[in-house]
Structures are given as structure tokens and as C-alpha cells.
C-alpha positions, 0 to 999 in steps of 0.5 A: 500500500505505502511505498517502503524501504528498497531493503523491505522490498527484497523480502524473497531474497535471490529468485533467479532459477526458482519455482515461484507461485503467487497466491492471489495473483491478480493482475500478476504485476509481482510474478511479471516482474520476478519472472524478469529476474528469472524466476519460474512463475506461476500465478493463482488467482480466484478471479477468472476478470483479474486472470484475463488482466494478467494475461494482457499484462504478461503479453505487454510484458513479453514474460509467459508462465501458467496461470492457475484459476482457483482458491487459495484454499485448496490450490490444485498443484503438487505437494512440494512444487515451490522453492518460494511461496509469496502472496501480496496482501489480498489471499492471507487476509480475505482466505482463511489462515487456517487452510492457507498456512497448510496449503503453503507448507505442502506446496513448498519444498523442505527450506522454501520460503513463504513471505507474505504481507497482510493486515496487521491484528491492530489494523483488524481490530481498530476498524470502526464499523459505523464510518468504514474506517480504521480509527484510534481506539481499540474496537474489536476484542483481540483474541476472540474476533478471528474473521469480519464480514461488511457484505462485500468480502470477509477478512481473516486475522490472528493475534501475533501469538497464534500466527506463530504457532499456526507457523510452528504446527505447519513445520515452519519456522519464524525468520522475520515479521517486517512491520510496514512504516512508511517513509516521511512524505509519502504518498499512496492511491489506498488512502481510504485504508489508514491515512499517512498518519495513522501508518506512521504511528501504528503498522497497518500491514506486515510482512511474515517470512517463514521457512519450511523445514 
């Protein structure tokens, strides 16, 4: 959402010659762009509208890897396919932790890496129903709200001690959490989702890297 550090943005480290998949693809900007770096991509997506999208994109790109129509919680792909496992913000917060942590852990190889960036449980539970806005006062109970749903989509969170856990019994390990802060004097197209001040006071999205061992 906001624009971060270069450092922050190389969360999936050297993907040249590995087998990629982008959870919740949606116009495959992220997969385009490794594919450049050379790595082997797949994306998937839910979406037939946004796979169309991705299809055009990757043509004007000039880039070609498969593009795989299906849910996020039941991805119909091979146990152990995958060196890296990445998703952008939208499959782990409108799916349900509990069948994509395992989706990830069986789709990646023993040492892949799964990085991905969600809502944060203080976004999630600072989100004031009555203005559909994310405000300064704490709103939903911390470690009992697990899932919301406004008509229009449903958001999935979990306290910072049972993503870890939820990690551990899946067979990963915890390599870094980057809590997102943007820098001083920058600008963003999602400003209905915090504003710039409440970003940097508080993180509104993180980035997990866990690793399969």
C-alpha cells in the first residue's frame, strides 16, 4: 500500500532459477516482474476478470508462465512444487489462515520460503464499523474476533501469538515479521485504508517470512 524501504522490498531474497507461485495473483504485476529476474512463475488467482488482466499484462510484458484459476484454499498443484511461496496482501487476509498456512507448507519444498504481507491484528481490530474506517481506539476484542464480514468480502486475522504457532504446527519456522512504516512524505492511491498518519504511528500491514523445514 505505502511505498517502503528498497531493503523491505527484497523480502524473497535471490529468485533467479526458482519455482515461484503467487497466491492471489491478480493482475500478476509481482510474478511479471520476478519472472524478469528469472524466476519460474506461476500465478493463482480466484478471479477468472483479474486472470484475463494478467494475461494482457504478461503479453505487454513479453514474460509467459501458467496461470492457475482457483482458491487459495485448496490450490490444485503438487505437494512440494515451490522453492518460494509469496502472496501480496489480498489471499492471507480475505482466505482463511487456517487452510492457507497448510496449503503453503505442502506446496513448498523442505527450506522454501513463504513471505507474505497482510493486515496487521491492530489494523483488524481498530476498524470502526459505523464510518468504514480504521480509527484510534481499540474496537474489536483481540483474541476472540478471528474473521469480519461488511457484505462485500470477509477478512481473516490472528493475534501475533497464534500466527506463530499456526507457523510452528505447519513445520515452519519464524525468520522475520517486517512491520510496514512508511517513509516521511509519502504518498499512496489506498488512502481510504489508514491515512499517512495513522501508518506512521501504528503498522497497518506486515510482512511474515517463514521457512519450511
Amino acid at each position: 500500500m505505502w511505498s517502503i524501504p528498497e531493503s523491505e522490498l527484497n523480502v524473497l531474497g535471490d529468485v533467479r532459477g526458482k519455482d515461484v507461485l503467487e497466491l492471489g495473483c491478480g493482475a500478476a504485476q509481482w510474478s511479471i516482474a520476478l519472472a524478469g529476474l528469472g524466476a519460474r512463475c506461476v500465478g493463482l488467482d480466484n478471479s477468472a476478470r483479474q486472470l484475463e488482466h494478467a494475461r494482457r499484462a504478461m503479453a505487454a510484458a513479453g514474460v509467459d508462465f501458467p496461470l492457475v484459476h482457483a482458491s487459495v484454499e485448496n490450490v490444485p498443484l503438487p505437494d512440494a512444487s515451490f522453492d518460494v511461496v509469496f502472496c501480496d496482501h489480498g489471499a492471507m487476509t480475505f482466505a482463511d489462515p487456517e487452510r492457507t498456512v497448510p496449503e503453503a507448507a505442502r506446496l513448498l519444498r523442505p527450506g522454501g520460503l513463504f513471505a507474505f504481507n497482510a493486515e496487521t491484528p491492530l489494523h483488524f481490530i481498530c476498524w470502526d464499523e459505523a464510518t468504514n474506517l480504521v480509527g484510534d481506539r481499540l474496537r474489536w476484542n483481540y483474541f476472540d474476533t478471528r474473521s469480519t464480514d461488511d457484505g462485500e468480502a470477509v477478512n481473516f486475522s490472528r493475534p501475533y501469538g497464534e500466527w506463530i504457532r499456526l507457523f510452528r504446527d505447519n513445520g515452519f519456522a519464524v525468520e522475520d515479521l517486517i512491520e510496514l512504516r512508511p517513509p516521511e512524505g509519502a504518498r499512496t492511491t489506498y488512502d481510504l485504508y489508514v491515512t499517512y498518519e495513522w501508518a506512521r504511528a501504528w503498522p497497518a500491514e506486515q510482512i511474515w517470512r517463514v521457512r519450511r523445514v
